[in-house]
KOLFIMAR-96131 format. One record per residue (C-alpha): residue in one letter; x, z, y. Coordinates in nm, 4 decimals. Layout:
KOLFIMAR-96131
<code: A | east: X | up: Z | north: Y>
...
This chain:
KOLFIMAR-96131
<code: X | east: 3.4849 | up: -2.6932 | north: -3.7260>
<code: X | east: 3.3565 | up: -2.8289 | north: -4.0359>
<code: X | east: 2.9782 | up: -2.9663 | north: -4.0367>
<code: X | east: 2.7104 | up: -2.8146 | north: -4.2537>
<code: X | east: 2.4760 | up: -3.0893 | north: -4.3723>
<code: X | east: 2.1703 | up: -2.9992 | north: -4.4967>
<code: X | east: 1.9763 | up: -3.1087 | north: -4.8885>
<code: X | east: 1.9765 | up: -3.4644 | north: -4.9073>
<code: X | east: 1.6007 | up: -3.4352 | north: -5.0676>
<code: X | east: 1.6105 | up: -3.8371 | north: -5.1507>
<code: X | east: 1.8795 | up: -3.7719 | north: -5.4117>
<code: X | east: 1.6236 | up: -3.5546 | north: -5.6161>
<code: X | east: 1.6875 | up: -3.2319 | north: -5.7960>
<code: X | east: 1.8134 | up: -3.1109 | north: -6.1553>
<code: X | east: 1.6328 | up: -2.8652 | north: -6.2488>
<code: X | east: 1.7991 | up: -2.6536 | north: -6.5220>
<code: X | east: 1.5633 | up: -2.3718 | north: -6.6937>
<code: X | east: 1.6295 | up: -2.1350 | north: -6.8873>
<code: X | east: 1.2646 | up: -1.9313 | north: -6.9598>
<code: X | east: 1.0526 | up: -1.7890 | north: -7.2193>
<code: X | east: 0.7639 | up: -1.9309 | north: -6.9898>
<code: X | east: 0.4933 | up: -1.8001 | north: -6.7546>
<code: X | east: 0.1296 | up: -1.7994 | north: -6.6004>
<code: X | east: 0.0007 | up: -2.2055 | north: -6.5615>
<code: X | east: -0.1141 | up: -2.1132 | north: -6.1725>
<code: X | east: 0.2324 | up: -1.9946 | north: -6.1158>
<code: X | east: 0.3659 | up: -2.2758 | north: -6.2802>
<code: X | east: 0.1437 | up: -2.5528 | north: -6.1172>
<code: X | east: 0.2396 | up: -2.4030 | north: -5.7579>
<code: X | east: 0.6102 | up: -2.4270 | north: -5.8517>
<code: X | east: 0.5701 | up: -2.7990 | north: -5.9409>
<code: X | east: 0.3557 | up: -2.8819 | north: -5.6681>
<code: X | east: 0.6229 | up: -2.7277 | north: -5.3889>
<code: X | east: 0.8850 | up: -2.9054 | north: -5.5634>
<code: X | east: 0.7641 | up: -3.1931 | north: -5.6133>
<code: X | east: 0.5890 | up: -3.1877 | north: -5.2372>
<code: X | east: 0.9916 | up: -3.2199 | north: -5.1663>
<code: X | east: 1.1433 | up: -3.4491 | north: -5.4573>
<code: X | east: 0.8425 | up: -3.6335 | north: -5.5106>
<code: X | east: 0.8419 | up: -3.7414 | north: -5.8912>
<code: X | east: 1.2701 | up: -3.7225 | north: -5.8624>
<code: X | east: 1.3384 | up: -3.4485 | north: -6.1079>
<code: X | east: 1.4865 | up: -3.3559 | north: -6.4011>
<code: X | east: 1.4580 | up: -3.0908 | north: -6.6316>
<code: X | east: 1.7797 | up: -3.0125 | north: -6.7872>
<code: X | east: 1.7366 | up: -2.7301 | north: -7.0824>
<code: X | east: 2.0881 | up: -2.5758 | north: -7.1593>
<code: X | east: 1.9011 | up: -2.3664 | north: -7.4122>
<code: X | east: 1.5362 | up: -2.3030 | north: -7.4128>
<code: X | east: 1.2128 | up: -2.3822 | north: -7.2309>
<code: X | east: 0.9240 | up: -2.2589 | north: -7.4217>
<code: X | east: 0.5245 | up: -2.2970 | north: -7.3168>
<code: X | east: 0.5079 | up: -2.2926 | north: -6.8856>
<code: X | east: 0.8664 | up: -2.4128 | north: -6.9005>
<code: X | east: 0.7936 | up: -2.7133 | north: -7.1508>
<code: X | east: 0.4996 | up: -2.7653 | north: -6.9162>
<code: X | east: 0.7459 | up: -2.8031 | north: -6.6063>
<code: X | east: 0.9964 | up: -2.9876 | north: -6.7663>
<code: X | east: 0.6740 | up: -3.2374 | north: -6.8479>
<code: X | east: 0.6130 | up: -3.2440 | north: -6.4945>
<code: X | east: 0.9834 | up: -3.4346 | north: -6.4356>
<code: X | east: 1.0627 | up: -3.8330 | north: -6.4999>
<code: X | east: 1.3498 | up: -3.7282 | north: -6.8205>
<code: X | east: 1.4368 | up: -3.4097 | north: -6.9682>
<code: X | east: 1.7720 | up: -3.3834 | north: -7.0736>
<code: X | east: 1.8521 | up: -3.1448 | north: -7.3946>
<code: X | east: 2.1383 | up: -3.0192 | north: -7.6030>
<code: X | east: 2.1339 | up: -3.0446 | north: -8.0076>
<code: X | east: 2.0736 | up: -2.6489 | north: -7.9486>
<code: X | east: 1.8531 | up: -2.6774 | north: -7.6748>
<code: X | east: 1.4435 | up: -2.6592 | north: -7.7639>
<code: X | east: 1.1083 | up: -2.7265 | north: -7.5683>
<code: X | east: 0.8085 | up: -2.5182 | north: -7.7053>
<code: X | east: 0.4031 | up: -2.5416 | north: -7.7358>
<code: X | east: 0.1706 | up: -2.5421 | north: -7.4253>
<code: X | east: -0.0734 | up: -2.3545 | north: -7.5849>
<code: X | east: -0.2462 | up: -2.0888 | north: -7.3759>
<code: X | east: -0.2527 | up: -1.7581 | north: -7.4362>
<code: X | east: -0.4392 | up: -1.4848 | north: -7.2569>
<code: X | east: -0.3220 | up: -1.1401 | north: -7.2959>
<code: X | east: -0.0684 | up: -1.2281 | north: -7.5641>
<code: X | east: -0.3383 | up: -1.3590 | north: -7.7451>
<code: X | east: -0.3509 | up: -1.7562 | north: -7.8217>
<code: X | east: -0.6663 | up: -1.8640 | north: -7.6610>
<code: X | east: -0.7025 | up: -2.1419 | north: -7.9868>
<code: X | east: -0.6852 | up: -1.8791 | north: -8.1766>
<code: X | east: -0.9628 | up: -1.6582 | north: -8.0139>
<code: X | east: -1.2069 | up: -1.9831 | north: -8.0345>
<code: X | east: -1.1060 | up: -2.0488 | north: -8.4063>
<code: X | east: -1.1420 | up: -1.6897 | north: -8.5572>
<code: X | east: -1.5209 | up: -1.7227 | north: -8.3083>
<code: X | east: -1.6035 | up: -2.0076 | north: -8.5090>
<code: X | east: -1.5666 | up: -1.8640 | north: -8.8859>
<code: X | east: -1.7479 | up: -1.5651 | north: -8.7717>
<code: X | east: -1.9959 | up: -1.7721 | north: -8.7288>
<code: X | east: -1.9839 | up: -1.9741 | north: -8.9911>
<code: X | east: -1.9122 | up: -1.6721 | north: -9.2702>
<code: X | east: -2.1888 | up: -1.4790 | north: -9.1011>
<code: X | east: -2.4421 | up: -1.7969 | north: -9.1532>
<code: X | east: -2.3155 | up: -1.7851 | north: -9.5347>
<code: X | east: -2.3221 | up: -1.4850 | north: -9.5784>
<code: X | east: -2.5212 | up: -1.2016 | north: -9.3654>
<code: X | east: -2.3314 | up: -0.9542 | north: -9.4810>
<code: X | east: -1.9717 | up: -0.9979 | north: -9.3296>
<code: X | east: -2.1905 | up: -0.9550 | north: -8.9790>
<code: X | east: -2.0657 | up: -0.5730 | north: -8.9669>
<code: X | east: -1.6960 | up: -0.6711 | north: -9.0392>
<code: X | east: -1.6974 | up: -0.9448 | north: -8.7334>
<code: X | east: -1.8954 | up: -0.7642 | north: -8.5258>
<code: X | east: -1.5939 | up: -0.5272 | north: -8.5597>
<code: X | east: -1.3586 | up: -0.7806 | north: -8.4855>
<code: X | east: -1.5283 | up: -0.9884 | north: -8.2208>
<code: X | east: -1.6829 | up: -0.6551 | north: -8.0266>
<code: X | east: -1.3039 | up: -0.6273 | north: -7.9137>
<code: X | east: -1.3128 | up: -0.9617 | north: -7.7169>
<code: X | east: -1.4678 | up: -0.8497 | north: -7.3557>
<code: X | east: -1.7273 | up: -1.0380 | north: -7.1882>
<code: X | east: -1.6821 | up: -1.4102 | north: -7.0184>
<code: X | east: -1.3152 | up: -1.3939 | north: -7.2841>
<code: X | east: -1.4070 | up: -1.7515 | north: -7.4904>
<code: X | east: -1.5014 | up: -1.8815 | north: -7.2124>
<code: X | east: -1.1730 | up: -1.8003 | north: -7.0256>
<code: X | east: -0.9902 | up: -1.9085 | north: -7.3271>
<code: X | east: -1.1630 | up: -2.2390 | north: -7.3191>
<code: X | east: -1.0683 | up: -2.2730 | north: -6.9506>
<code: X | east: -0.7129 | up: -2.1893 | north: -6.9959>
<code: X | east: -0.6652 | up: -2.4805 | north: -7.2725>
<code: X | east: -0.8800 | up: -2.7077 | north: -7.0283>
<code: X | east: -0.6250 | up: -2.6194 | north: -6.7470>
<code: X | east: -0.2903 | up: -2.6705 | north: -6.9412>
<code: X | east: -0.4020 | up: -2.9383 | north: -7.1262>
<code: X | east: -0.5194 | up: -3.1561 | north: -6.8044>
<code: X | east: -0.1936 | up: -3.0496 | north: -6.5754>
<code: X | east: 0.0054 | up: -3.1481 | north: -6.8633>
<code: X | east: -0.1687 | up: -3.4975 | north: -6.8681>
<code: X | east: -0.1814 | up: -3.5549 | north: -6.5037>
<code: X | east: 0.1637 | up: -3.4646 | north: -6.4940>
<code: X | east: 0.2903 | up: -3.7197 | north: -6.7738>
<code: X | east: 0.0982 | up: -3.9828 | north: -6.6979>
<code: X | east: 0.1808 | up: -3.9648 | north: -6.3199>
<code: X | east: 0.5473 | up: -3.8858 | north: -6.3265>
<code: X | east: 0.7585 | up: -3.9407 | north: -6.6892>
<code: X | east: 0.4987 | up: -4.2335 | north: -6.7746>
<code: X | east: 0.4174 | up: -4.3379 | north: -6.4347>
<code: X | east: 0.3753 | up: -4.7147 | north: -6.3746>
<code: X | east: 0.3189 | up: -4.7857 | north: -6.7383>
<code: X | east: 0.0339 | up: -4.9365 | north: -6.8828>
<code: X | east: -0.0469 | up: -4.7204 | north: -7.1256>
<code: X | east: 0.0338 | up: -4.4154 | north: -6.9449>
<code: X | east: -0.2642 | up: -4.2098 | north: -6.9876>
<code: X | east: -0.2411 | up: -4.2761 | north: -7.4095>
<code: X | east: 0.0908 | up: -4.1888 | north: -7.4282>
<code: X | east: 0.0590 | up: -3.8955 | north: -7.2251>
<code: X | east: -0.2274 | up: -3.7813 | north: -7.4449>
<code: X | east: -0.0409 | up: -3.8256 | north: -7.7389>
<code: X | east: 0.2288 | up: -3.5749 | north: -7.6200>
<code: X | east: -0.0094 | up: -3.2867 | north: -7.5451>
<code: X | east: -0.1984 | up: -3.3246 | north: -7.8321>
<code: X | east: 0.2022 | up: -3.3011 | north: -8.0363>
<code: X | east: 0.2390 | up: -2.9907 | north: -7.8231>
<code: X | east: -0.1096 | up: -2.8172 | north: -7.7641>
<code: X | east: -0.1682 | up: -2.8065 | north: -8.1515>
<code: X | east: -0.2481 | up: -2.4682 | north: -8.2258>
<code: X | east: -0.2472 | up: -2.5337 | north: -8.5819>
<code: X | east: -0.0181 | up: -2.7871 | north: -8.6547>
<code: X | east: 0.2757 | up: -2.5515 | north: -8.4370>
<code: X | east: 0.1649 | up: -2.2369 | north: -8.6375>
<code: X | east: 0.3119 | up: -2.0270 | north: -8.3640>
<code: X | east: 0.3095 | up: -2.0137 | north: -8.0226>
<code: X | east: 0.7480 | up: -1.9440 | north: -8.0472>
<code: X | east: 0.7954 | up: -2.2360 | north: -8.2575>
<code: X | east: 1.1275 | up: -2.4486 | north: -8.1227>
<code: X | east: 1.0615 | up: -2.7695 | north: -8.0939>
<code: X | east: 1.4015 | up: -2.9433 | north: -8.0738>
<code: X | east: 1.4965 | up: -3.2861 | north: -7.9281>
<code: X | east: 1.4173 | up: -3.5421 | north: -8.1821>
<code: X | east: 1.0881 | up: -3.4465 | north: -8.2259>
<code: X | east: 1.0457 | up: -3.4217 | north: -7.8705>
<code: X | east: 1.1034 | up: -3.8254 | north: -7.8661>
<code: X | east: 0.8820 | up: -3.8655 | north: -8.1475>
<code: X | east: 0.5943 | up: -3.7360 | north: -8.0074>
<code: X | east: 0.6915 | up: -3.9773 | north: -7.6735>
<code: X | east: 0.9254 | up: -3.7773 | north: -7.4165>
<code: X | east: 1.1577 | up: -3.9415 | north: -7.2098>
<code: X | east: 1.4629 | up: -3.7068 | north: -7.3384>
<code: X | east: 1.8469 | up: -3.7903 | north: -7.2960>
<code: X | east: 2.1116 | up: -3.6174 | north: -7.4801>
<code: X | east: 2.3355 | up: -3.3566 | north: -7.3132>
<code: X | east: 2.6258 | up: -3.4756 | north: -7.5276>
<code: X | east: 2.6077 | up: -3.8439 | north: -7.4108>
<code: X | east: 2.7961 | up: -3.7098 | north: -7.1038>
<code: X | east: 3.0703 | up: -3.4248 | north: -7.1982>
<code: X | east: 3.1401 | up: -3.3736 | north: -6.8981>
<code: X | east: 2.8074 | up: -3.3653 | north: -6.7456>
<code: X | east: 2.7534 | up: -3.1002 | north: -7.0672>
<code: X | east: 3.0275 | up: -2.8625 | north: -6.9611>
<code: X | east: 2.8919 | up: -2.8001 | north: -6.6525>
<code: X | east: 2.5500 | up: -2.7353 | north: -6.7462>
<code: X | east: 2.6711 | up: -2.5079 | north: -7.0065>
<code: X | east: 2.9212 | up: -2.3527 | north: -6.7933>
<code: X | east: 2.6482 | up: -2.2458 | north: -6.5133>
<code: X | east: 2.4291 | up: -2.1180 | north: -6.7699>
<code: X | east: 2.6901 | up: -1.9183 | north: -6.9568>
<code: X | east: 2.8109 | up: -1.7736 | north: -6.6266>
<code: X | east: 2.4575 | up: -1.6684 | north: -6.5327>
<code: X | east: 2.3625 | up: -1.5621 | north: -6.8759>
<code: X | east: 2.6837 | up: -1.3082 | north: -6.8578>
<code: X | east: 2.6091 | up: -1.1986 | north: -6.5302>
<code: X | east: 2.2357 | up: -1.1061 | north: -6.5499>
<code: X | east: 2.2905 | up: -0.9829 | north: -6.9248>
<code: X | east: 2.6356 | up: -0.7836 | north: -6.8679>
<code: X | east: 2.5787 | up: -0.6449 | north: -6.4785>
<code: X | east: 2.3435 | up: -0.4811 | north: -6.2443>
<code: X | east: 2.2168 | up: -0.7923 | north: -6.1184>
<code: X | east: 1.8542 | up: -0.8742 | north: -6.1133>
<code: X | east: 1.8098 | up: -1.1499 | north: -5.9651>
<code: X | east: 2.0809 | up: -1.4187 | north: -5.7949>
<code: X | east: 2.0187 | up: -1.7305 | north: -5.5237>
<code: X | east: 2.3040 | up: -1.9480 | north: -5.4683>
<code: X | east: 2.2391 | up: -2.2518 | north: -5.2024>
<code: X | east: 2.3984 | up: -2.5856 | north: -5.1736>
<code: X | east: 2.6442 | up: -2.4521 | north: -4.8699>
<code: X | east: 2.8183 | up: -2.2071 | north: -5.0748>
<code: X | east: 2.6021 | up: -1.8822 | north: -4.9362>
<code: X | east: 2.4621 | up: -1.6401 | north: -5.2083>
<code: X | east: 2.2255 | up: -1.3482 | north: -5.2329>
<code: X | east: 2.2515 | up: -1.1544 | north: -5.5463>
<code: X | east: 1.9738 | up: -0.8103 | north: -5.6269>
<code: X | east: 2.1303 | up: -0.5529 | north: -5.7847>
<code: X | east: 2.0046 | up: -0.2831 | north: -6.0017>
<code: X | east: 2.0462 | up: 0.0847 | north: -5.8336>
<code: X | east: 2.1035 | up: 0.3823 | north: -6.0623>
């Protein structure tokens, strides 16, 4: 009878997403159980994209390994579809057009009647929140041990936080800029054959989820599987 061992957690984990990203408290409770069982041994490997929550968790590993087509995106928060820099910018002008000039107060008010009570202050929470997981995460885990840690960490969600610099909340932000601004990234292609079978489990899943019923699939280190179909 052949044995079944169970995870060897001290080898770590690969993480490879694929995501359009996500809510930051969903997020931050998926790091924290992972990393409550890898400890700060992870890595994010991107076949293709990772944009906003996803950049945020692949920050949240020691390396991040990406392809030349593979892209990270800005960790800019936005609430309700709406960029919560953006909210707190167009707030400002009004302000500042309405001092100038009185009469623009009935076009804002217009405009900024729309935004329901407590919302700027929600938006400037939300920026708060991403911004300072982002940091911890960096300067704990990727940058941990250095001296400089904390500045270099900075540096990075400043790159990746700038509302205005990014111009768009879907902008790709590919792998060489990714180690300008200070990310630990490795290439996919240094190891071909490491690449083919990244690329191979996310082509496989891509066709199956894009070209089938299925829903949803878990697959486990001991070969057992659970796949949720679509009924009708």
């Amino acid at each position: 009878m052949t044995a079944v061992h169970g995870l060897d957690k001290a080898k770590g984990v690969d993480l490879l997403l694929h995501t359009p990203g996500g809510d930051i408290a969903a997020t931050q409770s998926i790091v924290h159980y992972l990393q409550s069982i890898f400890g700060t041994n992870m890595r994010a490997v991107v076949p293709q994209i990772a944009m906003s929550a996803g950049t945020m968790i692949a920050c949240s590993c020691r390396e991040i390994v990406l392809g030349k087509q593979s892209n990270l995106g800005p960790i800019d928060p936005h609430l309700a579809g709406v960029p919560a820099y953006g909210v707190l910018d167009e707030f400002d002008r009004a302000v500042e057009q309405c001092k100038e000039d009185p009469g623009k107060l009935a076009i804002w008010r217009e405009i900024i009647g729309k935004y329901h009570p407590t919302f700027l202050g929600q938006c400037e929470q939300a920026i708060d929140w991403a911004n300072a997981f982002v940091k911890d995460q960096l300067t704990r885990v990727m940058f941990g041990g250095e001296e400089n840690a904390a500045a270099r960490a900075a540096e990075v969600v400043e790159a990746f936080s700038n509302y205005w610099d990014n111009k768009t909340h879907a902008r790709h932000i590919h792998a060489e800029e990714c180690r300008k601004h200070g990310l630990k990234v490795t290439m996919m292609e240094d190891d071909p054959l490491f690449q083919d079978l990244v690329l191979t489990v996310h082509h496989c899943y891509m066709q199956a989820l894009m070209n089938t019923r299925i829903l949803k699939g878990f697959e486990n280190h001991q070969g057992g599987a659970l796949f949720r179909f679509q009924v009708g």
